[in-house]
N, C-alpha and C positions, 0 to 999 in steps of 0.2 A: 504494500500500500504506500504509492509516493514515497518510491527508494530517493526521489532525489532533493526530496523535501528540503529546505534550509542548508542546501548545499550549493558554495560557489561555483563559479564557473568551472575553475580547476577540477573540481573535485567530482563535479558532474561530466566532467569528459571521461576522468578514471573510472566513475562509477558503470558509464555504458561500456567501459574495454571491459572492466568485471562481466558485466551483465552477458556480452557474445561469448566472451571464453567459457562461460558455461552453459550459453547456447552450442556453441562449439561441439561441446565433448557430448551433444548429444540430448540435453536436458531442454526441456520447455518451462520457459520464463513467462507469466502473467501479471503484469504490473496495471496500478491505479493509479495513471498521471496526470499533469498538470505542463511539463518542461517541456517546449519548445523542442529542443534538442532530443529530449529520449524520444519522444515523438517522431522528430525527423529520423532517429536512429532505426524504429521498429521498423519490422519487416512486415506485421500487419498489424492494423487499425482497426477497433469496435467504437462506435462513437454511439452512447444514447445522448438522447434531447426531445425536440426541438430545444427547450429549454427547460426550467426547474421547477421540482417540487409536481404540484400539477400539470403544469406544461412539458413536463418529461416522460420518460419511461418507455418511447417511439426506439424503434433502430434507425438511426441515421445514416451510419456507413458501418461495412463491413466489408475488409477486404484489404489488398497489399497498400502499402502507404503508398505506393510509388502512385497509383490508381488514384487518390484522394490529391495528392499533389499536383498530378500533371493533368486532370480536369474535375471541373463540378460534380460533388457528391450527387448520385442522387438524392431525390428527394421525400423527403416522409411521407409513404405512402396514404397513412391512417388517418393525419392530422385535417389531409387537404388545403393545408395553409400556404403549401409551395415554400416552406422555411428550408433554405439548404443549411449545411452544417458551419455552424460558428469555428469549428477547427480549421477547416479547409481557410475558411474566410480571412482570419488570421495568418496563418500560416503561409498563404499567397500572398497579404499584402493587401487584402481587398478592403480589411476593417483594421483600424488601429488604435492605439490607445493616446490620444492627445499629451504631449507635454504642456504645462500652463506655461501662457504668454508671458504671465505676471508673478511673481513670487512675493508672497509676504516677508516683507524687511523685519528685521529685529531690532527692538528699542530698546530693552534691556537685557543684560547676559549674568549664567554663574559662573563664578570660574573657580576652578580648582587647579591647586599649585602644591607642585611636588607630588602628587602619586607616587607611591611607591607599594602598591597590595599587589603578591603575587609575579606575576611580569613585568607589572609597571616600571619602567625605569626615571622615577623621578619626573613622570609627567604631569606639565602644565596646559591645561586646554580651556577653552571658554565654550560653552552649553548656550546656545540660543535662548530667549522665552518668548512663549509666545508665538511658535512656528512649530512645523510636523520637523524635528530633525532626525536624521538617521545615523547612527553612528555602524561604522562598517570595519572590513577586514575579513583578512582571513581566518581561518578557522585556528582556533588559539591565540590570536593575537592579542588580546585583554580587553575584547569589546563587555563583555561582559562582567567584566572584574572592573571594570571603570565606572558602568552604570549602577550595576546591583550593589555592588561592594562597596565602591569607593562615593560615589555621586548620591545614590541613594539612602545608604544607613548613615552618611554623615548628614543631608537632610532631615532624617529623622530626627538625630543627635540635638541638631540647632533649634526643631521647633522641639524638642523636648519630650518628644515619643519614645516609650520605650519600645524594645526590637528584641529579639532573640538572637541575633547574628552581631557578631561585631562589625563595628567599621571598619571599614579599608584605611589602609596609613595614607595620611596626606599630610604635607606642609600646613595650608590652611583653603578654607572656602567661606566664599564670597559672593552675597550677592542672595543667602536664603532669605531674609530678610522680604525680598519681594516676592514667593513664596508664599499661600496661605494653606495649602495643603498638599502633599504629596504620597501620592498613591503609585503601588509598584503592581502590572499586571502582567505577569510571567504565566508560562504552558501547566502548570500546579493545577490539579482539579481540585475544587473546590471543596469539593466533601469525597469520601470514600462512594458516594453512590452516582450512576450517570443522569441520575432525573433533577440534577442541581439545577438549580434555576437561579437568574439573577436577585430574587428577594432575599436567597441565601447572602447573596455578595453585600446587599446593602442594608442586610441588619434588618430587614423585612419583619423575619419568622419573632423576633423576640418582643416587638409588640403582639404578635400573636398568640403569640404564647402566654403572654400576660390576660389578654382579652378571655383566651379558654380558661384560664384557672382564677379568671372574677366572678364569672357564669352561676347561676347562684345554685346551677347543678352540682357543678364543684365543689362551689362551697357547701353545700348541705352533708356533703360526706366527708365532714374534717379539712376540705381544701388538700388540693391536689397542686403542686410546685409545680412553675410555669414552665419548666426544663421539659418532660416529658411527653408533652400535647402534640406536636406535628410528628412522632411517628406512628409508626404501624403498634408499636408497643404499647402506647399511650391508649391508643383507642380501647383494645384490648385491656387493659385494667383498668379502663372504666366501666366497662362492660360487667368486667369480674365484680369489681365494686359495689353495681349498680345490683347484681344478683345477690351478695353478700348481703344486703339491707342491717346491716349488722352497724355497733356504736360508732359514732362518730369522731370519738377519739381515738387521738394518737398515738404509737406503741412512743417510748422511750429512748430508741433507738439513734447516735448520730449517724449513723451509716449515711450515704447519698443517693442507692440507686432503689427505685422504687420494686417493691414487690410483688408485684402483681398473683403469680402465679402463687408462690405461698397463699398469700390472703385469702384468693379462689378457693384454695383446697383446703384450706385452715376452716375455712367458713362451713364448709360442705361436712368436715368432718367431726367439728368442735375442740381441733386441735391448735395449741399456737402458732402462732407465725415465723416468729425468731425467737430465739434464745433468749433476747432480754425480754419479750411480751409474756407477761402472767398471768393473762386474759383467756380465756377459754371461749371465748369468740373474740375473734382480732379486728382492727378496725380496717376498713378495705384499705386505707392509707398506712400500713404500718410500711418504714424501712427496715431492710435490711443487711 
């Protein structure tokens, strides 16, 4: 899947000598591209579209690249829209992607003086603000020990955030001051699960969570802490809870992680919940 992904030029030539040498000896290569180049490299082309989401899922082309190069894809039989293929179109030169006429100038910059994290050698650079800059290079070069390392957790530093990583060594920086907040958004999934959503990112879920464990369902059964309401777990011991109908108070316990399953069975059975509960029916909220 996108072998060429985040790979320079260099490294994208080496990677297709890879790719034939084990075409080569015999083996069949299936890649999900994007690069121009592994593109013109392949020996054959599948192309779905017309375009995305709903407007995809048609065969566009199928067949030797050389065929899609040297004239017009057919055309999607199914759609009837006569959309030929955005690859081809590209690729010949027929659609392009605009460079801007005009560049947004820079009125004030950071600068950092002296780097020295990792590769750095004692570099001094100035950081645009206020513009899309890109900082580049080769692969290792300390693009990223500049921004994450050095740029970034010393920002933190100055507006007085704490961080779990230390900063990158620097001389001095200049210029956070203009600066009102700074946020770092790197390839990190967000949570352990794929159905992250952006409310996760922006702190969404934790008024929600407040909202569920005000509900005066909640509260009628000893009150439920707002941590455990958006998952699957949550629902589920309130469930239990709600069938427990049992006291309202809370075991003893500082434990943190709620108990659901005990309580359910505790209830069912008339036996405690945990070790420190003396209760001979437990309250649905006891920790464990």
């Amino acid at each position: 899947m996108n072998p060429a992904w985040a790979c320079i030029r260099a490294t994208t030539g080496r990677l297709i000598r890879v790719m034939k040498s084990l075409r080569d000896k015999g083996n069949t290569l299936i890649v999900v591209e994007h690069e121009e180049s592994v593109m013109r490299a392949a020996d054959h082309l599948v192309e779905l579209g017309p375009g995305r989401g709903e407007a995809g899922g048609e065969l566009v082309f199928n067949g030797p690249a050389a065929s899609l190069l040297g004239a017009r894809p057919a055309r999607s039989a199914r759609s009837g829209a006569g959309e030929s293929s955005l690859t081809a179109a590209y690729l010949l030169g027929e659609k392009t992607i605009p460079i801007p006429a005009v560049r947004r100038r820079p009125q004030e910059w950071v600068r950092i003086e002296g780097a020295r994290e990792h590769n750095l050698r004692n570099l001094t650079v100035e950081i645009p603000l206020g513009v899309l800059a890109c900082v580049t290079g080769v692969s290792g070069s300390g693009k990223s020990t500049l921004v994450h390392r050095v740029l970034f957790e010393n920002l933190l530093r100055a507006k007085g955030v704490a961080s779990e990583n230390a900063a990158g060594l620097l001389k001095s920086l200049h210029g956070a001051e203009r600066i009102s907040q700074v946020v770092l958004v790197d390839q990190s999934p967000l949570a352990r699960t794929p159905k992250s959503t952006p409310a996760l990112y922006l702190g969404v879920f934790d008024g929600i969570r407040e909202l569920f464990a005000s509900t005066p369902r909640a509260l009628s059964v000893g009150g439920f802490p707002p941590a455990p309401f958006p998952s699957m777990a949550a629902r589920a011991a309130a469930s239990a809870a709600m069938a427990a109908g049992s006291s309202a108070s809370r075991c003893s316990s500082s434990a943190t992680s709620l108990c659901a399953a005990r309580s359910a069975r505790a209830a069912a059975t008339s036996r405690t919940c945990c070790k420190s509960c003396s209760r001979a029916n437990p309250s649905p909220t006891c920790w464990s």
